[in-house]
PALUMDREN-901148 format. One record per residue (C-alpha): residue in three letters; x, y, z. Coordinates in steps of 0.02 Angstrom, whole numbers, plus 50000, padded with zeros to 5 digits. Layout:
N
ALAXYZ/...
end
This chain:
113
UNK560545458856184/UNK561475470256066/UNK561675454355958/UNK559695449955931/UNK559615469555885/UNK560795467955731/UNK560165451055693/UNK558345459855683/UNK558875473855587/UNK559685466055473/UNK558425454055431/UNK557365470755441/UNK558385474655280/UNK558395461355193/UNK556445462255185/UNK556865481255127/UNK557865478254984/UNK556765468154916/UNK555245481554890/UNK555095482054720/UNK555415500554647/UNK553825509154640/UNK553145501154796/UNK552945503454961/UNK552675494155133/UNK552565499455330/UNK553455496155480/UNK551975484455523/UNK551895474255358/UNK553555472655390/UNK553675465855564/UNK551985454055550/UNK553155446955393/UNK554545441755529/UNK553445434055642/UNK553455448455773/UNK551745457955738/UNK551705473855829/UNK553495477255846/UNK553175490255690/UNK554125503755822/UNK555725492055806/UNK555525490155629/UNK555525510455631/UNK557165513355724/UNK557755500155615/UNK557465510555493/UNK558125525755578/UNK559925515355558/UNK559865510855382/UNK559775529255326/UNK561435532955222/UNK561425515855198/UNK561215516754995/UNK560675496254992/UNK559075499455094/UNK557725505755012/UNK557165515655177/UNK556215527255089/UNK554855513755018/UNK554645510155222/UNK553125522355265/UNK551685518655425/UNK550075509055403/UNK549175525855343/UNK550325531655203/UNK551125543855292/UNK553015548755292/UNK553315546555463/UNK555245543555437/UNK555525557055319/UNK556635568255456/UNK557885554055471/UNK558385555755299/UNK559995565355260/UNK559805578455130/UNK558385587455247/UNK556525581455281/UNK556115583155074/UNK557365567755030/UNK555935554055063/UNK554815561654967/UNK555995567054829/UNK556535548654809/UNK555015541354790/UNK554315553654657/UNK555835548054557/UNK555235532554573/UNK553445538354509/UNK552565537054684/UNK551415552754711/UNK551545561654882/UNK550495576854957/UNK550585582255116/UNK551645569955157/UNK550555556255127/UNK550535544354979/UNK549075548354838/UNK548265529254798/UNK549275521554948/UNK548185504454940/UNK548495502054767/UNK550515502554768/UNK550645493754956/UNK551725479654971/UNK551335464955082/UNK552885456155117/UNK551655440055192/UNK550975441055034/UNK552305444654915/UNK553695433754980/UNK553295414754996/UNK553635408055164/
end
């Protein structure tokens, strides 16, 4: 069992690292993508791992709404997430991104199957 798990996380990252900067997706874009639609909670803890992880993008991972959900996973305190994707010219208040629809990424879309 432990085996599937790393197999699905790290084709969980895979998916990640290839947001384009300046972009975001959710857990649920994400797991619809790899062909296991409302497993967005798995996608999440997947998530959960890959912070420290400089390769994965975890911070362009946010839930269906906009919000920053993962944001107290991060190390460097709750304000990292949202610090990293300002640099990245994303617009957050109140932890929620500003013009969400216009910036999602659909990996379904995106990524030819």
């Amino acid at each position: 069992m432990e085996d599937s798990k790393s197999n699905f996380f790290g084709d969980v990252y895979e998916v990640v690292k290839l947001i384009p900067r300046g972009r975001v997706t959710s857990y649920g874009a994400i797991a619809n993508y790899l062909g296991v639609k409302g497993s967005a909670r798995m996608v999440g803890w997947a998530m959960n791992q890959a912070h420290g992880n400089h390769s994965v993008p975890a911070h362009r991972v946010v839930n269906r709404a906009g919000l920053l959900t993962g944001k107290h996973f991060f190390s460097g305190g709750p304000e990292a997430m949202q610090q990293l994707l300002e640099a990245e010219g994303i617009m957050v208040k109140d932890d929620k991104i500003i013009d969400f629809k216009s910036i999602f990424w659909d990996p379904a879309k995106e990524l030819e199957l």
